[in-house]
Every structure is written in structure tokens, then in C-alpha cells.
N, C-alpha and C positions, 0 to 999 in steps of 0.2 A: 471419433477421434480419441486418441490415448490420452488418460490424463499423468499428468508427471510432479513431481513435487517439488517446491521452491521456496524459497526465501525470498520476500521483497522489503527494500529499505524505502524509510520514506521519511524524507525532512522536510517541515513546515514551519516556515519562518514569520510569520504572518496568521498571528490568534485568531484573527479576525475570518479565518477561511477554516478552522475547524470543523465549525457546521457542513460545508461542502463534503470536508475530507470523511466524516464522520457518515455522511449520507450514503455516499458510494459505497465506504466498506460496509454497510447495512446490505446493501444492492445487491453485492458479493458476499455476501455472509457465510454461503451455502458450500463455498470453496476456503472457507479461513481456516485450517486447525487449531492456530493460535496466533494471538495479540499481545504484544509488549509495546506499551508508549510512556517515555522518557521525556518531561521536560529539562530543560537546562535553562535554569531561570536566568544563569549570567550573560548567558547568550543571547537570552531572548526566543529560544528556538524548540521546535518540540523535535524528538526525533520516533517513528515508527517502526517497528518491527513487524513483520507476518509469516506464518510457516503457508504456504496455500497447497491445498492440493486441485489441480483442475490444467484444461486442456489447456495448449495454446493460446487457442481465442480467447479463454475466459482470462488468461492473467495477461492477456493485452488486452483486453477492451477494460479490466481494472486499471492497469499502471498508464493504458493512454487517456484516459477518464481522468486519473488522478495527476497526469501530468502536464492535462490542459490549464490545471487551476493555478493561477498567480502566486508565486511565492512557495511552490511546492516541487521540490526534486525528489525523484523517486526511482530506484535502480531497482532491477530483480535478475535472478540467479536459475536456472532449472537446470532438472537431471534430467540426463541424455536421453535415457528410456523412460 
């Protein structure tokens, strides 16, 4: 399968689930280019950023991994080719 390159957003509202969030993107590490994480202390909220590069599967079984966890919404973006 081709792999394609993307941007996934990730906002977690609930500190308490970092450890999770933190565990997965280790899991996928192999497809991260880079990481950007933004708390906003007045909101309470962290917000995530990831360039990824990898297949289909691999940044769905990331984003639906990270989007089973409680208090965590997570969007992503891929190139056509």
C-alpha cells in the first residue's frame, strides 16, 4: 500500500488521559515526522499537532486508537497520492 503524507489534529481535554495519548503516539512513532503539543492552560486543554507519513491503515488504526480514548477529539487531513 502507498504511503501518503498528512497532518493529524488532536485535542485532549482531560490531563488525566495523556499517558494513553502519549502511549499510542510511541506505538506509531515510526510514521510521526513531527510533533507540536500546545497546552492552553485557560482552557484546560492540550492541543496536538502531527506531520505523519504512512499508509492508510497505519493513520487509521492511529487516529481510531486515539479516538476511542475519553475526552479526546482527533481530526486528520491526507494527500491524494
Amino acid at each position: 500500500m502507498e504511503k501518503r503524507l498528512g497532518v493529524i489534529g488532536i485535542v485532549v481535554e482531560d490531563r488525566q488521559v495523556v499517558p494513553q495519548v502519549n502511549k499510542i503516539l510511541s506505538e506509531h512513532a515510526d510514521m510521526i515526522i513531527g510533533r507540536m503539543g500546545l497546552p492552553h492552560r485557560e482552557r484546560e486543554v492540550s492541543v496536538i499537532s502531527l506531520i505523519v507519513d504512512g499508509t492508510t491503515d497505519q493513520v487509521g488504526s492511529l487516529t481510531g486508537k486515539l479516538g476511542n480514548i475519553p475526552h479526546v477529539t482527533v481530526k486528520s487531513a491526507l494527500t491524494k497520492v
